[in-house]
mmCIF entry with sequence, helices, sheets and N, C-alpha, C, O atoms, coordinates in Angstrom:
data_MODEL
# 
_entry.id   MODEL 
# 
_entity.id                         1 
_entity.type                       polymer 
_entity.pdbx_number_of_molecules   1 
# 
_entity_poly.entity_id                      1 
_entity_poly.type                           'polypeptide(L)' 
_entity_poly.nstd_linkage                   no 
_entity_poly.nstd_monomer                   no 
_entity_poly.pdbx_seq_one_letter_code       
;(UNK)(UNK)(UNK)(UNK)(UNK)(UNK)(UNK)(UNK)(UNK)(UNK)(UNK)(UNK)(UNK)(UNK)(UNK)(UNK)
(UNK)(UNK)(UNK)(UNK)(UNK)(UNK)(UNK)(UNK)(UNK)(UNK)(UNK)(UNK)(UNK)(UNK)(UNK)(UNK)
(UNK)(UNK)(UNK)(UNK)(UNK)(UNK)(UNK)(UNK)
;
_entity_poly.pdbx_seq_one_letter_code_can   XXXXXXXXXXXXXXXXXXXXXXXXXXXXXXXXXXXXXXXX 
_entity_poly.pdbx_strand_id                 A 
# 
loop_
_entity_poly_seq.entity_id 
_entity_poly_seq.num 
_entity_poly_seq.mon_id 
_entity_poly_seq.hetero 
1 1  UNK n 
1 2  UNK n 
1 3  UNK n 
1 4  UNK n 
1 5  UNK n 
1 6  UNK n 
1 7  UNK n 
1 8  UNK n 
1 9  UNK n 
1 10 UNK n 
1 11 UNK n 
1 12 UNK n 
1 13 UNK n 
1 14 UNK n 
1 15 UNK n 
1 16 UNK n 
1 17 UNK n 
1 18 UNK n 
1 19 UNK n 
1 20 UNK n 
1 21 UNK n 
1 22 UNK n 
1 23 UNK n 
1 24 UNK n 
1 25 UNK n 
1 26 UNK n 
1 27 UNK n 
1 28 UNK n 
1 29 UNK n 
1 30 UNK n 
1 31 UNK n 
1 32 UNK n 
1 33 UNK n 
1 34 UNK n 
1 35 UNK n 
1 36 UNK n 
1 37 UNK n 
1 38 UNK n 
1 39 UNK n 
1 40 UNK n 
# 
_struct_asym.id          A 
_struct_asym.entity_id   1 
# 
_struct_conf.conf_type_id            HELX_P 
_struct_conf.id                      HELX_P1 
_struct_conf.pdbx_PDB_helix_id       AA1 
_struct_conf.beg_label_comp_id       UNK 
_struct_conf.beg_label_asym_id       A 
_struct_conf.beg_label_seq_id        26 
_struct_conf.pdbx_beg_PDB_ins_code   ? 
_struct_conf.end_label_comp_id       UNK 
_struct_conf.end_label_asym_id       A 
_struct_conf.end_label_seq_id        36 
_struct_conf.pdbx_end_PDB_ins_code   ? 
_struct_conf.beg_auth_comp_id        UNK 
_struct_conf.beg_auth_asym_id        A 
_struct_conf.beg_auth_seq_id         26 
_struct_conf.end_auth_comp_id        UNK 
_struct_conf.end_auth_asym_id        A 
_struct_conf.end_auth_seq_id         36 
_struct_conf.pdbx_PDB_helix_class    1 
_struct_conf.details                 ? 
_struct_conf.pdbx_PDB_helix_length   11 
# 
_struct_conf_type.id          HELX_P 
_struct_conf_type.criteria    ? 
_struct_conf_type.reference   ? 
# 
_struct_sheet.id               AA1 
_struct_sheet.type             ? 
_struct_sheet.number_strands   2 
_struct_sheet.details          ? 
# 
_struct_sheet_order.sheet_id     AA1 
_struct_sheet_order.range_id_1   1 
_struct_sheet_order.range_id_2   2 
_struct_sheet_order.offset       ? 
_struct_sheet_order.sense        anti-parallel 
# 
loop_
_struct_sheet_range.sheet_id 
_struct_sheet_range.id 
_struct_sheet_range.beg_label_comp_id 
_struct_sheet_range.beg_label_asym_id 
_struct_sheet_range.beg_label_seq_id 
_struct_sheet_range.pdbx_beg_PDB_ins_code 
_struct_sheet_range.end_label_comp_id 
_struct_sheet_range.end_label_asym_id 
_struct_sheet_range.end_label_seq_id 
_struct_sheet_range.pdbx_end_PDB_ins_code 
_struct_sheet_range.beg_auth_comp_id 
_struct_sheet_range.beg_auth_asym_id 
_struct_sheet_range.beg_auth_seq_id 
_struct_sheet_range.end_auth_comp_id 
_struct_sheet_range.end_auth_asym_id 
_struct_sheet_range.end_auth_seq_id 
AA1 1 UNK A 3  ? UNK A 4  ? UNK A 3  UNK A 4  
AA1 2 UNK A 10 ? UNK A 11 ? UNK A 10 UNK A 11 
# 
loop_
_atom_site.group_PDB 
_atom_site.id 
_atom_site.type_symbol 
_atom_site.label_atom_id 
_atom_site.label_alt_id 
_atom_site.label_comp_id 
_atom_site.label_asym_id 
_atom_site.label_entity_id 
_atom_site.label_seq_id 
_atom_site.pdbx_PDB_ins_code 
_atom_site.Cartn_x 
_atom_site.Cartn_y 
_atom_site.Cartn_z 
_atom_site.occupancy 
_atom_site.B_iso_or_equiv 
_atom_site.pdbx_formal_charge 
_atom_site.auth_seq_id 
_atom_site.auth_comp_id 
_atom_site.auth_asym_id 
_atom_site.auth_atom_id 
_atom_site.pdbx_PDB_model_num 
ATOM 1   N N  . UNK A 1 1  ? -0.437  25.049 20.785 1.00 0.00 ? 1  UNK A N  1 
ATOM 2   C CA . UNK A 1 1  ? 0.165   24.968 19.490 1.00 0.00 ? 1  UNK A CA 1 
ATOM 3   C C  . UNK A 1 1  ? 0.757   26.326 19.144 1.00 0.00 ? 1  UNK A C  1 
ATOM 4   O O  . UNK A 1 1  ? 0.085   27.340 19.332 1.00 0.00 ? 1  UNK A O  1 
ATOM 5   N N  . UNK A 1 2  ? 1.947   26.383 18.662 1.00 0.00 ? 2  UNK A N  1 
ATOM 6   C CA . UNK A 1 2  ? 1.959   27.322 17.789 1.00 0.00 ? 2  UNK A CA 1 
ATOM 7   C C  . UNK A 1 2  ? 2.313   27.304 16.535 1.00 0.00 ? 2  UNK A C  1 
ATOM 8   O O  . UNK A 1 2  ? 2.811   26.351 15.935 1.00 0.00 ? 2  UNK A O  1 
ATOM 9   N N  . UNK A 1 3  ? 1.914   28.979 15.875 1.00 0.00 ? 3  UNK A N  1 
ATOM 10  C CA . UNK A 1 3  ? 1.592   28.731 14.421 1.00 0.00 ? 3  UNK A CA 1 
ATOM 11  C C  . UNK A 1 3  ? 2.920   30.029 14.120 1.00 0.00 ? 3  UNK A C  1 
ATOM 12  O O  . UNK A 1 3  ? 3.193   30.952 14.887 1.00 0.00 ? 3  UNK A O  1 
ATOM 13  N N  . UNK A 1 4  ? 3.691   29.673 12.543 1.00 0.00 ? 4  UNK A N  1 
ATOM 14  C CA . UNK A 1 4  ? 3.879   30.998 11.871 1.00 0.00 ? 4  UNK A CA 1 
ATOM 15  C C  . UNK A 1 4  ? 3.724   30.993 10.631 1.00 0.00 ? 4  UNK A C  1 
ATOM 16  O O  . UNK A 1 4  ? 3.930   30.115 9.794  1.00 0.00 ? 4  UNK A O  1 
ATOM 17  N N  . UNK A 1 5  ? 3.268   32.246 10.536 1.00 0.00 ? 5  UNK A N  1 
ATOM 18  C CA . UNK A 1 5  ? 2.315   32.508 8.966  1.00 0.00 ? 5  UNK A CA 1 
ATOM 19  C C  . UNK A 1 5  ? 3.165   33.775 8.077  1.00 0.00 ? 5  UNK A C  1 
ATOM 20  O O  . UNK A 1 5  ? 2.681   34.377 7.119  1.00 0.00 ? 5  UNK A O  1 
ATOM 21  N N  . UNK A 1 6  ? 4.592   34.012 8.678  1.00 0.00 ? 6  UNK A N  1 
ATOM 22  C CA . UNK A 1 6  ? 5.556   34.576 7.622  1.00 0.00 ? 6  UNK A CA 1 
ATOM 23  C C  . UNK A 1 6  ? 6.142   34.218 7.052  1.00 0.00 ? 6  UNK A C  1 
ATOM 24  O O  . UNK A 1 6  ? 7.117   33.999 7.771  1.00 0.00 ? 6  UNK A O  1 
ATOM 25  N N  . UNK A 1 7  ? 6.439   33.828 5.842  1.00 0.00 ? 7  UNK A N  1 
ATOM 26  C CA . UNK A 1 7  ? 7.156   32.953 4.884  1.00 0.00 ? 7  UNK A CA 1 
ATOM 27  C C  . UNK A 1 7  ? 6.432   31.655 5.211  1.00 0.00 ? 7  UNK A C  1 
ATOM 28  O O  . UNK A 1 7  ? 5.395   31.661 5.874  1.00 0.00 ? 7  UNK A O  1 
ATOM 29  N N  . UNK A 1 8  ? 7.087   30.345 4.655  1.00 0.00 ? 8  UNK A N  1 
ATOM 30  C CA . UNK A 1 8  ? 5.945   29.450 4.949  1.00 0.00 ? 8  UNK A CA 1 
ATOM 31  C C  . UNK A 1 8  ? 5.237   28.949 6.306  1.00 0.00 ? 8  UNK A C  1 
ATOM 32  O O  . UNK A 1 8  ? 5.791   29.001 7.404  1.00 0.00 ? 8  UNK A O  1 
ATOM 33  N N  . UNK A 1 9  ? 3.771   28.391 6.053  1.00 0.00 ? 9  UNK A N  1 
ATOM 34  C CA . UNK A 1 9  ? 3.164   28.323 7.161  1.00 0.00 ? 9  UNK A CA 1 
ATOM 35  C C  . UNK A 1 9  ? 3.904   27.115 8.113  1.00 0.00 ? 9  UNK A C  1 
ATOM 36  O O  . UNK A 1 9  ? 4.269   26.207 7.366  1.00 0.00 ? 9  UNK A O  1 
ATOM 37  N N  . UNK A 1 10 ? 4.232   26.836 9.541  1.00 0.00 ? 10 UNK A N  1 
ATOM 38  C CA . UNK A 1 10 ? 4.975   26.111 9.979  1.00 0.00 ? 10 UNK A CA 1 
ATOM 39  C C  . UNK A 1 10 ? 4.319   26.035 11.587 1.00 0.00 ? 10 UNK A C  1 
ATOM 40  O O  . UNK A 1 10 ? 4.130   27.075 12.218 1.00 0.00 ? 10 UNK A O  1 
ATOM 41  N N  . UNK A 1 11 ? 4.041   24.859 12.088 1.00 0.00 ? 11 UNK A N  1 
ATOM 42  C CA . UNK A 1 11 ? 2.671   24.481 13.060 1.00 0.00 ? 11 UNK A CA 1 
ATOM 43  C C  . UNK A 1 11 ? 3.869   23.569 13.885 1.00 0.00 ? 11 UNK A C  1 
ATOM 44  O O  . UNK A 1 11 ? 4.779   22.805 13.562 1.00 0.00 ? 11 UNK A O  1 
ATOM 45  N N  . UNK A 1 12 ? 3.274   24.155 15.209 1.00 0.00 ? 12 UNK A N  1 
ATOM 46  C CA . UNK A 1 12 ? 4.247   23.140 16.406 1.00 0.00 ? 12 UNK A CA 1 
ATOM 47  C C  . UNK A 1 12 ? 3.427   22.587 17.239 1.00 0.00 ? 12 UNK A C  1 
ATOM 48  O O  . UNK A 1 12 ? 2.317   23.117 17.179 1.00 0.00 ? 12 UNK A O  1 
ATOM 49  N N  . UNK A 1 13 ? 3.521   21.545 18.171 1.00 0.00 ? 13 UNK A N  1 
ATOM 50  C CA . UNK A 1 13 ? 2.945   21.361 19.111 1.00 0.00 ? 13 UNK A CA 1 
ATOM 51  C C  . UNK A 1 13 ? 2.897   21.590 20.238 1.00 0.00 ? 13 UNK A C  1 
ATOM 52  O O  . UNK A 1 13 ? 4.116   21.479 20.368 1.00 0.00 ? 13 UNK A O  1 
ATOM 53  N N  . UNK A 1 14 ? 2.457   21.903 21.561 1.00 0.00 ? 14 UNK A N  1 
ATOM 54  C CA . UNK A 1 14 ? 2.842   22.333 22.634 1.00 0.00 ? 14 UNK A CA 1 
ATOM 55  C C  . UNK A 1 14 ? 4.378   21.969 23.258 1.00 0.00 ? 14 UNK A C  1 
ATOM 56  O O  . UNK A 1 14 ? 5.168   22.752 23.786 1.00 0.00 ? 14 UNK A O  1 
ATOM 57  N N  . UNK A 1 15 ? 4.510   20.722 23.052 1.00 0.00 ? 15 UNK A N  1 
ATOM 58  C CA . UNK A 1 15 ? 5.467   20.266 23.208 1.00 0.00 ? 15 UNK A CA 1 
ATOM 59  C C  . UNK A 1 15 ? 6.858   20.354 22.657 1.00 0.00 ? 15 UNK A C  1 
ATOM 60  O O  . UNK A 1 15 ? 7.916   19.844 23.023 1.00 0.00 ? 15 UNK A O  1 
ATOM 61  N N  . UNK A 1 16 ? 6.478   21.309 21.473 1.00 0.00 ? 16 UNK A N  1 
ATOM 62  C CA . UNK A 1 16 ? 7.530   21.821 20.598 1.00 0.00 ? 16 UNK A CA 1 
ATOM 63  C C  . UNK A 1 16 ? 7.881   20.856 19.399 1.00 0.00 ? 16 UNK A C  1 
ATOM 64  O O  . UNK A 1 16 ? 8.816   21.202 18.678 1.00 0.00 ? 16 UNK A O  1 
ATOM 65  N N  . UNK A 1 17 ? 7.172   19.596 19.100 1.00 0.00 ? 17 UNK A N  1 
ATOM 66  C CA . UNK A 1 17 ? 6.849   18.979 17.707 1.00 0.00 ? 17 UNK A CA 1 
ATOM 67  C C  . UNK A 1 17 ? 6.765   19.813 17.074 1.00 0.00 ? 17 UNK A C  1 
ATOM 68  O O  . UNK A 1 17 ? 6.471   20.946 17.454 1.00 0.00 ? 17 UNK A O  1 
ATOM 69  N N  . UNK A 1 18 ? 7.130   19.298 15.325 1.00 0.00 ? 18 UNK A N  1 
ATOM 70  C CA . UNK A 1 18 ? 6.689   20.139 14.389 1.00 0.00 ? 18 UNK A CA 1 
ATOM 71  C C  . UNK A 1 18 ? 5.428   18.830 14.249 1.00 0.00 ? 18 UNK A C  1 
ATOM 72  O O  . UNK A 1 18 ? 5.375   17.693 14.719 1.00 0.00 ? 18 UNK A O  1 
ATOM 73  N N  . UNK A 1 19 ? 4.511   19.615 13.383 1.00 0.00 ? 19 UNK A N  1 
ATOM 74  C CA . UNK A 1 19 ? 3.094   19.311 12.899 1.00 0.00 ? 19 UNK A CA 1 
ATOM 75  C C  . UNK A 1 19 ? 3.014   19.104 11.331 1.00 0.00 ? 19 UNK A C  1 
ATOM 76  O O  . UNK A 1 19 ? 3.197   20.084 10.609 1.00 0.00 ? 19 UNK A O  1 
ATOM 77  N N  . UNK A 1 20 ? 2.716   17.717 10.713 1.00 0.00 ? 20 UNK A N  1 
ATOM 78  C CA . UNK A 1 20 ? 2.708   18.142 8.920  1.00 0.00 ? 20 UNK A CA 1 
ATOM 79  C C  . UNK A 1 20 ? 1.469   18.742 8.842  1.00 0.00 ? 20 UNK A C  1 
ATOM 80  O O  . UNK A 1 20 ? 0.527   18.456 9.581  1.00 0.00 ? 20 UNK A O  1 
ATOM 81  N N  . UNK A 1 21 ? 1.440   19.833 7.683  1.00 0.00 ? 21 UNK A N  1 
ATOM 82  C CA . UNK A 1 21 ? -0.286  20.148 7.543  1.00 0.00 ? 21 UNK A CA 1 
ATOM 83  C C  . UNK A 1 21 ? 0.360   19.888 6.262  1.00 0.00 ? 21 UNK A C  1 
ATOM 84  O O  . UNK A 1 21 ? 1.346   20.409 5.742  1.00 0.00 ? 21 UNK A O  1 
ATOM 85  N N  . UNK A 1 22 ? -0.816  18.495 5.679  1.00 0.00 ? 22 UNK A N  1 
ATOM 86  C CA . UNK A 1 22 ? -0.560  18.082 4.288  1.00 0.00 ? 22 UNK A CA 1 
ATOM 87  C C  . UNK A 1 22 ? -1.505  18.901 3.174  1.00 0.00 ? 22 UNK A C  1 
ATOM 88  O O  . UNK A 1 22 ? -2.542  19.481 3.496  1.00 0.00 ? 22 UNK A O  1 
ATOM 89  N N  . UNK A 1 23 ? -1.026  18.858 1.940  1.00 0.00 ? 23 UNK A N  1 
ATOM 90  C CA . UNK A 1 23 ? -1.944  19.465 1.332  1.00 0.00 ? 23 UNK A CA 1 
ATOM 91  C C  . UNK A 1 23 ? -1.726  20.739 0.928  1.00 0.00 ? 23 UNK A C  1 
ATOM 92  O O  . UNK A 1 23 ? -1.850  21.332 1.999  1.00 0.00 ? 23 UNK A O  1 
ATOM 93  N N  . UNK A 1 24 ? -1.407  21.837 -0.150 1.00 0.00 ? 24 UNK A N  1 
ATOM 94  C CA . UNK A 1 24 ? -1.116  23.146 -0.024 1.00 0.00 ? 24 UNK A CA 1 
ATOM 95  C C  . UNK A 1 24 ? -2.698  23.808 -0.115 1.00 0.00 ? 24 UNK A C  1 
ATOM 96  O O  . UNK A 1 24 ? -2.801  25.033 -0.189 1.00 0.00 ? 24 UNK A O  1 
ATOM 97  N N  . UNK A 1 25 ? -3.733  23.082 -0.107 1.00 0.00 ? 25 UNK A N  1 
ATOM 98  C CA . UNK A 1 25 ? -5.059  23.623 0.298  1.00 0.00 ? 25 UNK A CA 1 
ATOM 99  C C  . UNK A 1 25 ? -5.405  23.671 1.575  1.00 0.00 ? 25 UNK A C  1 
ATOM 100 O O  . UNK A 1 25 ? -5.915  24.612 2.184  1.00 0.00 ? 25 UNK A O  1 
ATOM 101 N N  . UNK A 1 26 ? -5.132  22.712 1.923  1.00 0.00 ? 26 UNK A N  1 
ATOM 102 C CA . UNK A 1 26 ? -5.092  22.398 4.218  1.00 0.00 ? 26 UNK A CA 1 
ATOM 103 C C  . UNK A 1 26 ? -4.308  23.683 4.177  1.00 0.00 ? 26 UNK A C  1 
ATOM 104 O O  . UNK A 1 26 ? -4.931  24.708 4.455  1.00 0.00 ? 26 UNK A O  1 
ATOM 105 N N  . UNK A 1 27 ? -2.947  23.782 3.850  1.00 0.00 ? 27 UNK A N  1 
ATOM 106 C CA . UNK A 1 27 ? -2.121  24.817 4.543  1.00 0.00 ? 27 UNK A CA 1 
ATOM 107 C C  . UNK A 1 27 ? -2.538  26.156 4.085  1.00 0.00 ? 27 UNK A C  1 
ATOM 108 O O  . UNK A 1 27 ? -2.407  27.074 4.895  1.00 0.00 ? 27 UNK A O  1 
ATOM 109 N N  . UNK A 1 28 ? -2.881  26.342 3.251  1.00 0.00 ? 28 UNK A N  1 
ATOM 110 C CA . UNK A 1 28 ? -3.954  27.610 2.484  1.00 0.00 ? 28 UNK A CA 1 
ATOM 111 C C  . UNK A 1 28 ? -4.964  28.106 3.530  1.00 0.00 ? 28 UNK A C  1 
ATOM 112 O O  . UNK A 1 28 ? -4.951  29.254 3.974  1.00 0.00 ? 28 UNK A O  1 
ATOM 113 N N  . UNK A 1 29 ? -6.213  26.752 4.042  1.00 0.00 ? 29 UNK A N  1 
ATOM 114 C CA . UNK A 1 29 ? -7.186  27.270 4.747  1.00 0.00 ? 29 UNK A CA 1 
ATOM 115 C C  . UNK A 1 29 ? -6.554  27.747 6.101  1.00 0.00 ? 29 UNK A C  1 
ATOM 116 O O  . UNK A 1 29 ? -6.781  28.852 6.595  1.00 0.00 ? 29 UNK A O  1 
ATOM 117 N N  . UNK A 1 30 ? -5.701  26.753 6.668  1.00 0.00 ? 30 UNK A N  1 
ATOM 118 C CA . UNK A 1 30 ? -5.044  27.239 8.190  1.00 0.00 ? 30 UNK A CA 1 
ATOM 119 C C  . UNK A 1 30 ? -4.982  28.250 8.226  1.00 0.00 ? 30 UNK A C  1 
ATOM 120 O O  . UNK A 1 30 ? -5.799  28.950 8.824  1.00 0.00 ? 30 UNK A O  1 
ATOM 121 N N  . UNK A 1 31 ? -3.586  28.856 7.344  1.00 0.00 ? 31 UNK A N  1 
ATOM 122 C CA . UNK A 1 31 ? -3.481  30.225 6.871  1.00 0.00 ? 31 UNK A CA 1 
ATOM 123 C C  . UNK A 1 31 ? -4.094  31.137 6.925  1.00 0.00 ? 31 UNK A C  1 
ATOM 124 O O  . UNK A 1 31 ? -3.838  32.118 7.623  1.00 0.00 ? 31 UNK A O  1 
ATOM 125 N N  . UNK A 1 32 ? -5.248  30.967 6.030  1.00 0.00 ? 32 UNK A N  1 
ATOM 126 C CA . UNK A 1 32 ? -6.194  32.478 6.287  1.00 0.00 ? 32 UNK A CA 1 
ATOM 127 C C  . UNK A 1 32 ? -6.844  32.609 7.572  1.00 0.00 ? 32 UNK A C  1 
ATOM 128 O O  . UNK A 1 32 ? -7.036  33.618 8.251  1.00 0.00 ? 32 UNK A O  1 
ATOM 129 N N  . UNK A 1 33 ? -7.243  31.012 7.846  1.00 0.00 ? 33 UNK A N  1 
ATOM 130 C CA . UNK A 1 33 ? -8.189  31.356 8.940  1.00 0.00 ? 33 UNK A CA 1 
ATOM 131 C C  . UNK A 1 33 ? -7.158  32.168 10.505 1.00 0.00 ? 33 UNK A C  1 
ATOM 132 O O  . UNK A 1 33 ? -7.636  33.066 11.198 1.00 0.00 ? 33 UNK A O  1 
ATOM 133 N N  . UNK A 1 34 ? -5.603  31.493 10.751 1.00 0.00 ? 34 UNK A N  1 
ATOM 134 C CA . UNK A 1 34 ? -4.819  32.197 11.214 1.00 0.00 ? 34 UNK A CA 1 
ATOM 135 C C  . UNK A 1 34 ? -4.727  33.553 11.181 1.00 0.00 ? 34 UNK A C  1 
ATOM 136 O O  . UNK A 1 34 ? -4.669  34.288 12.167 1.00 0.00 ? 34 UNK A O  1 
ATOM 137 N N  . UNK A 1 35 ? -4.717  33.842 10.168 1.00 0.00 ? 35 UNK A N  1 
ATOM 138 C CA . UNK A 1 35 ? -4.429  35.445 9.666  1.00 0.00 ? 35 UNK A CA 1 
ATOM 139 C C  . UNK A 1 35 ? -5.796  36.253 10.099 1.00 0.00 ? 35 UNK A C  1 
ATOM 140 O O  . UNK A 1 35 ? -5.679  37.478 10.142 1.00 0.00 ? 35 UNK A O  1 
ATOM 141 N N  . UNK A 1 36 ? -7.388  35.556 10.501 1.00 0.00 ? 36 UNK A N  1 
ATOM 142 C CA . UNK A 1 36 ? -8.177  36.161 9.985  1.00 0.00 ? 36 UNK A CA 1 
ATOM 143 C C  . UNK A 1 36 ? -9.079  35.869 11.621 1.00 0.00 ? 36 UNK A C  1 
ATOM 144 O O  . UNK A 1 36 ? -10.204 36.202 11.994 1.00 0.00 ? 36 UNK A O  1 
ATOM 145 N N  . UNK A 1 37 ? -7.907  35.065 12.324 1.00 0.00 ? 37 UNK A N  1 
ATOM 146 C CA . UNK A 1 37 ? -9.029  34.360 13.717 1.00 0.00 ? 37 UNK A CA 1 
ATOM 147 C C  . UNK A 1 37 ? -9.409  36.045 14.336 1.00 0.00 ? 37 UNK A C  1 
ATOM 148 O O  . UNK A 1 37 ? -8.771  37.097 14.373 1.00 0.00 ? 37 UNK A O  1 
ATOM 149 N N  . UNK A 1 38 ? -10.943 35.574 14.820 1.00 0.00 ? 38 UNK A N  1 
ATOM 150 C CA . UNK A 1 38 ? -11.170 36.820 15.486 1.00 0.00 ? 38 UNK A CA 1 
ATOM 151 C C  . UNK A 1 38 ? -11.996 37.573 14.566 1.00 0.00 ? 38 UNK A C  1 
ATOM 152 O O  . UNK A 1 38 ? -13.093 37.867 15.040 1.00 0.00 ? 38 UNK A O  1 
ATOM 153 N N  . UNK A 1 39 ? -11.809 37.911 13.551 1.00 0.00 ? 39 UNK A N  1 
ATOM 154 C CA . UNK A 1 39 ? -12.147 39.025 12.860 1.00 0.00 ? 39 UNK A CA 1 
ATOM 155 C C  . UNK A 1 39 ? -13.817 38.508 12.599 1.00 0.00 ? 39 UNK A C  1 
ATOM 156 O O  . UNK A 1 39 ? -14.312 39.344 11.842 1.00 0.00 ? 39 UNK A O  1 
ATOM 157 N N  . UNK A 1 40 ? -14.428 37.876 12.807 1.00 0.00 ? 40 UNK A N  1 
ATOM 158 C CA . UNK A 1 40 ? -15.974 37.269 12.749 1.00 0.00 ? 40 UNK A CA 1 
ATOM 159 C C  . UNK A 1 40 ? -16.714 37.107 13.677 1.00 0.00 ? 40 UNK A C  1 
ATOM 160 O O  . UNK A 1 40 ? -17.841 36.645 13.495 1.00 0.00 ? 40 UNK A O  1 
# 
């Protein structure tokens, strides 16, 4: 998958699909946890 988390968040699939992440709370948690993978 890939992810980008500059300007809005926007999720692909390997295959190069786009991905809906419904919800501006879903796309909220992705987000941080994106921004934050690793750091735990």
């Amino acid at each position: 998958m890939r992810f980008e988390v500059l300007g809005p968040l926007a999720v692909w699939t390997d295959a190069g699909a786009p991905v809906v992440v419904p919800g501006a709370k879903v796309r909220a948690l992705l987000a941080d946890l994106l921004v934050h993978r690793g750091s735990w």
